[in-house]
N, C-alpha and C positions, 0 to 999 in steps of 0.2 A: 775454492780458491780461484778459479778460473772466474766466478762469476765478480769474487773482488776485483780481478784485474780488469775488465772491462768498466766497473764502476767506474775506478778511476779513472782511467783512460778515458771514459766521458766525463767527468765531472769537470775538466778542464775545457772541453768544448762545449757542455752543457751553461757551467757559468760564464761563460763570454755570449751565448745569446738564448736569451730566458726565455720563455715562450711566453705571450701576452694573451689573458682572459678577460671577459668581459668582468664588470662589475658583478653582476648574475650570478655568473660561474665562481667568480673567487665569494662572493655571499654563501652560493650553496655548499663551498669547500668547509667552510669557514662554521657553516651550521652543520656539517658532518662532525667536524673535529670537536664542536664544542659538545653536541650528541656524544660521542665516544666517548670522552673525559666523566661526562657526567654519570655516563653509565658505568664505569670504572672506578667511578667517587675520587679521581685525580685530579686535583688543582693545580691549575700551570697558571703564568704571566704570561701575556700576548703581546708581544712586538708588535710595530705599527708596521711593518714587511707583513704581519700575519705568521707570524713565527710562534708558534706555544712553545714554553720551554721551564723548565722545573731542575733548578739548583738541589740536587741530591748531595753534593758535597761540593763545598766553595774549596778551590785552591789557594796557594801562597807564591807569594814574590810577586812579579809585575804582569802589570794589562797585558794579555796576547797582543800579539802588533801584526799587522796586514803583510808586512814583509817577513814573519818570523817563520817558522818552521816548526811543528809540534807534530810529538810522538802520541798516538791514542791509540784504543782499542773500538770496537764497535759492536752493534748488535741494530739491525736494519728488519722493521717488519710492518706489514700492512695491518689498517684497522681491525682485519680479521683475528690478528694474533699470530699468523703465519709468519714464520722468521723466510725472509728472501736471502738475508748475506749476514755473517758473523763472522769477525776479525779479534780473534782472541791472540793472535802473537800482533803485538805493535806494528803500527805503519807510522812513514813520514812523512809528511807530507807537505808543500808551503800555502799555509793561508791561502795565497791569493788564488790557487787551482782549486779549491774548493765549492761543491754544489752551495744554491745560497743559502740555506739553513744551515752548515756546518762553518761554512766560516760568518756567517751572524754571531753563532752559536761561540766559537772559537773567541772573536773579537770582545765579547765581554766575560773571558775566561781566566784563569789563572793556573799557571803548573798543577795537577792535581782535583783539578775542578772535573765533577762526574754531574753527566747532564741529561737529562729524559726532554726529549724533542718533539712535537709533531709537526712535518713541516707538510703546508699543502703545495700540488704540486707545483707552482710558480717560483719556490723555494728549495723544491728536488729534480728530479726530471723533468718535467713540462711532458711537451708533446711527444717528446720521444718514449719508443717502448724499447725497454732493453730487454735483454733475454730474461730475466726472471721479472721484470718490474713492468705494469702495462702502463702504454701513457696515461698522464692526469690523473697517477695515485697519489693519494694524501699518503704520507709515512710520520714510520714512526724511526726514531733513533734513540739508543744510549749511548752513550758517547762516555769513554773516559782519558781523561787529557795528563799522559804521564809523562811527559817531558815539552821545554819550550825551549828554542836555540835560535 
């Protein structure tokens, strides 16, 4: 639990300034994650952020909105498989404090909508190392979106 509150608690400073990678470096994230998938046999769509993300169940009622507020659960883990953080009692949280693969992730969502993520780091932490997450990890998320307000 402790290490959830710290996410949050940056993920509001982490999405107001994102750490910048060369071309290089986001290529090589970019052939990590596709490596992983392939090795998994999981197919995702890739946002032009570089976002992979895989519709496991479309929700109902309207677009998430930048200004709204959704209730989800989580499950956060590195290419290895190693789980870092899992939020199985609901949080709330508003869109716009969101690292940038969840609220990408968020913005083309709907009440209900459950989401398999990998976000490279440009799109999660950056250059910061938090206590369980080292800087410039590629992650992974599930994401499930059970309320919108």
């Amino acid at each position: 639990m402790k290490t959830a509150i710290h996410l949050f608690i940056l993920c509001f400073i982490c999405s107001a300034c994102g750490a910048t990678y060369t071309e290089e470096e986001v290529n090589e994230f970019d052939k990590k994650i596709k490596t992983y998938l392939n090795k998994k046999g999981i197919e995702c769509e890739k946002s032009q952020s570089g976002l992979y993300y895989k519709l496991e169940a479309e929700g109902l009622g309207k677009q998430i909105q930048y200004t709204d507020k959704i209730t989800f659960t989580y499950k956060g883990m590195f290419l290895s498989g190693e789980v870092f953080d899992e939020q199985k009692d609901p949080v709330i949280f508003d869109v716009k404090v969101l690292i940038g693969a969840w609220k990408e992730a968020a913005l083309m969502s709907k009440k209900g909508t459950k989401l398999f993520l990998v976000a490279p780091p440009q799109l999660g932490y950056g250059t910061r190392e938090l206590d369980a997450i080292p800087e410039s990890s590629i992650l992974i998320f599930e994401m499930d979106i059970i309320d919108v307000r």
